[in-house]
N, C-alpha and C positions, 0 to 999 in steps of 0.2 A: 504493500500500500504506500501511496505517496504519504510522506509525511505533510502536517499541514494543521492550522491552528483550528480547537473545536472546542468547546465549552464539555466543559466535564458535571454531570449529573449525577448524584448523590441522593442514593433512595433508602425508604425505612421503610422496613415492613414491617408488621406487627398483627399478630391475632386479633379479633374483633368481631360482633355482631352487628346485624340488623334488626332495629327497636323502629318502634315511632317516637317521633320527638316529643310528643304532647302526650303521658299515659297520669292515669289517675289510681291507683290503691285504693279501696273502699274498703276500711276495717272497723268493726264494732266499736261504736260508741256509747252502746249501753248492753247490757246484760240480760241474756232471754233465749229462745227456744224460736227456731226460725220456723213462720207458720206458712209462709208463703216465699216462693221464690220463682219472678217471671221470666228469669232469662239463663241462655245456655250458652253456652260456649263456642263464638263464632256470631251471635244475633249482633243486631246493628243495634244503635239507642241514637234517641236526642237528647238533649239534656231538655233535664226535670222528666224524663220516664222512670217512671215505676220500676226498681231491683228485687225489692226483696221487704217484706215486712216482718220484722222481729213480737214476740207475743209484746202487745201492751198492754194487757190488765192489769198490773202491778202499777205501771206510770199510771195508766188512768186513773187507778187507783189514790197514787200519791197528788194526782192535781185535783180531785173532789178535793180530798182533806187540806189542802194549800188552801183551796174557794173558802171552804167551811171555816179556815181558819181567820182567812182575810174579813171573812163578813162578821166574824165576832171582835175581830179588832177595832169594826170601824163601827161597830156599835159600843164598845167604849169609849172611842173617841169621843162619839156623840154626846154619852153621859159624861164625860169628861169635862166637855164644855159648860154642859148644860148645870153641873155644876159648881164650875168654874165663873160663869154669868151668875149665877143665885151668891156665891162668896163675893162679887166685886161688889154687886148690889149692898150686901149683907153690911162691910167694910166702909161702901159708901155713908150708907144712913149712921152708923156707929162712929163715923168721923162726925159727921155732921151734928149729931147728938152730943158726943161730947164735948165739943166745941161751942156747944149751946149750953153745957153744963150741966145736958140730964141724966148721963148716963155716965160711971168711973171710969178710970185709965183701964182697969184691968178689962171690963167689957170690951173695950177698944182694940185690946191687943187680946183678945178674944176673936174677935173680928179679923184682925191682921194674922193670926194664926190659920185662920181656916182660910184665909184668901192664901196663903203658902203654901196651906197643901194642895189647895185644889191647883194650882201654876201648875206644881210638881209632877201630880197626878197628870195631869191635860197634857205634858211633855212626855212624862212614862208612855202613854195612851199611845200620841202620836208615832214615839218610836217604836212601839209595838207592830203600829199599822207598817209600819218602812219595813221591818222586818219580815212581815207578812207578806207581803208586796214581794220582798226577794226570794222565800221559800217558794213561793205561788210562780214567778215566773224562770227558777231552776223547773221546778216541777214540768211547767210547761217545756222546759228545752227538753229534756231527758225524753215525756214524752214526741216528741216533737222527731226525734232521733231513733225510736223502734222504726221508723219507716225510710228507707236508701233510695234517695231517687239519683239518676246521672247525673253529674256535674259539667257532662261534656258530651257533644257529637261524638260517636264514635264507633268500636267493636267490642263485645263482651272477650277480652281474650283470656283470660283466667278467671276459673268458679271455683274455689273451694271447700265450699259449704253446699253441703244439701238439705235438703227439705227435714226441719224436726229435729237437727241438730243444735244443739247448747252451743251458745256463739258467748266470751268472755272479756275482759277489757284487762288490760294489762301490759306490762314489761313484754315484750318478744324478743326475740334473737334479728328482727329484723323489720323491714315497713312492709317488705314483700312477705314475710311468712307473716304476719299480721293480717296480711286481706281475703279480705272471703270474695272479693271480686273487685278485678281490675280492666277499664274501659282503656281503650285506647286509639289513638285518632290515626287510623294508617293512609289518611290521604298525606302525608308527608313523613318519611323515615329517615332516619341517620344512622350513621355507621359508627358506632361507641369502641373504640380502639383505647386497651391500656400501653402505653408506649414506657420503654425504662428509660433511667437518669440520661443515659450517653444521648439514645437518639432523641429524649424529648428534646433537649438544648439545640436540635436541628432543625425541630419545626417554627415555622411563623404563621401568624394568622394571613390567610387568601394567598398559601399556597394550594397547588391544585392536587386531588388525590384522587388515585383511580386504580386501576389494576386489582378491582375487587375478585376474590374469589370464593365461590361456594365449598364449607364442607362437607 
């Protein structure tokens, strides 16, 4: 061959798959016995379709009692005030009185006592109701969570869960062994390549890669 000047090209190989770039993990966020489950492995979804409904009896359960609890707190409120009005009144005329000289200091602060508790009381009441309020709308998320709708257009590509099994929430070894189903958008895939120390220091971003092969 003639000798002759040519640009020297320097390539990396490296092992790798083909994913979609956009996938979502669907894993248990509340605790239950799965009653229903609409999809199989390989169906298409849109987001906001129906997955899988986990039992809620137990949540519906727990947001009755959150209601029942809200509505007793905010009937002390009520009395709380209502209270709280009959003490300022009470407090009023007992100033007013003694002031006039008809009634002694001690009735007075007779008066000023019961107008303290009932403040007290009316603030107790109120923070009771706030409290209520947060157990009521926990209740509602939880329930709100037995039911997995899609997050994304996509393909059902992993189900791990079947019909009637005990689904748990916790620690796992990983976000993938955690999902009972993962959606995933294959109108656009990438190729996920682990590269080591020597050749990553070779790559830059918008250089071109190709010479894909199947194993």
């Amino acid at each position: 061959a003639k000798v002759a000047l040519d640009d020297v090209v320097a390539k990396v190989t490296a092992n790798g798959k083909i994913q979609a770039e956009k996938k979502v993990d669907l894993a248990a966020l509340v605790m239950g016995q799965v009653v229903n489950l609409a999809v199989r492995e390989g169906d298409p979804v849109k987001a906001g379709d129906f997955l899988l409904q986990i039992d809620k009896t137990h949540a519906a359960a727990e947001e009755a009692g959150s209601m029942a609890a809200l509505a007793a707190s905010q009937s002390q409120v009520d009395s709380a005030r209502a209270t709280l009005d009959q003490a300022q009144g009470g407090f009023k005329r007992a100033d007013e009185n003694y002031r006039a000289g008809i009634i002694p200091e001690a009735d007075l602060q007779h008066a000023r006592a019961a107008l303290d508790t009932g403040r007290a009381a009316s603030q107790t009441a109120v923070h009771q109701i706030e409290q209520s309020r947060a157990v009521l709308n926990a209740s509602r998320d939880a329930l709100s969570k037995t039911t997995v709708r899609s997050p994304i257009d996509g393909t059902v590509t992993r189900r791990a869960i079947e019909p009637g099994e005990m689904v748990e929430t916790g620690v796992q070894t990983s976000r993938e062994s955690a999902a009972l189903l993962t959606v995933a958008d294959l109108s656009r895939l990438v190729a996920k390549t682990d590269l080591g120390q020597t050749d990553g220091a070779k790559v830059k971003l918008g250089q071109h890669a190709g010479g894909t092969t199947a194993a």
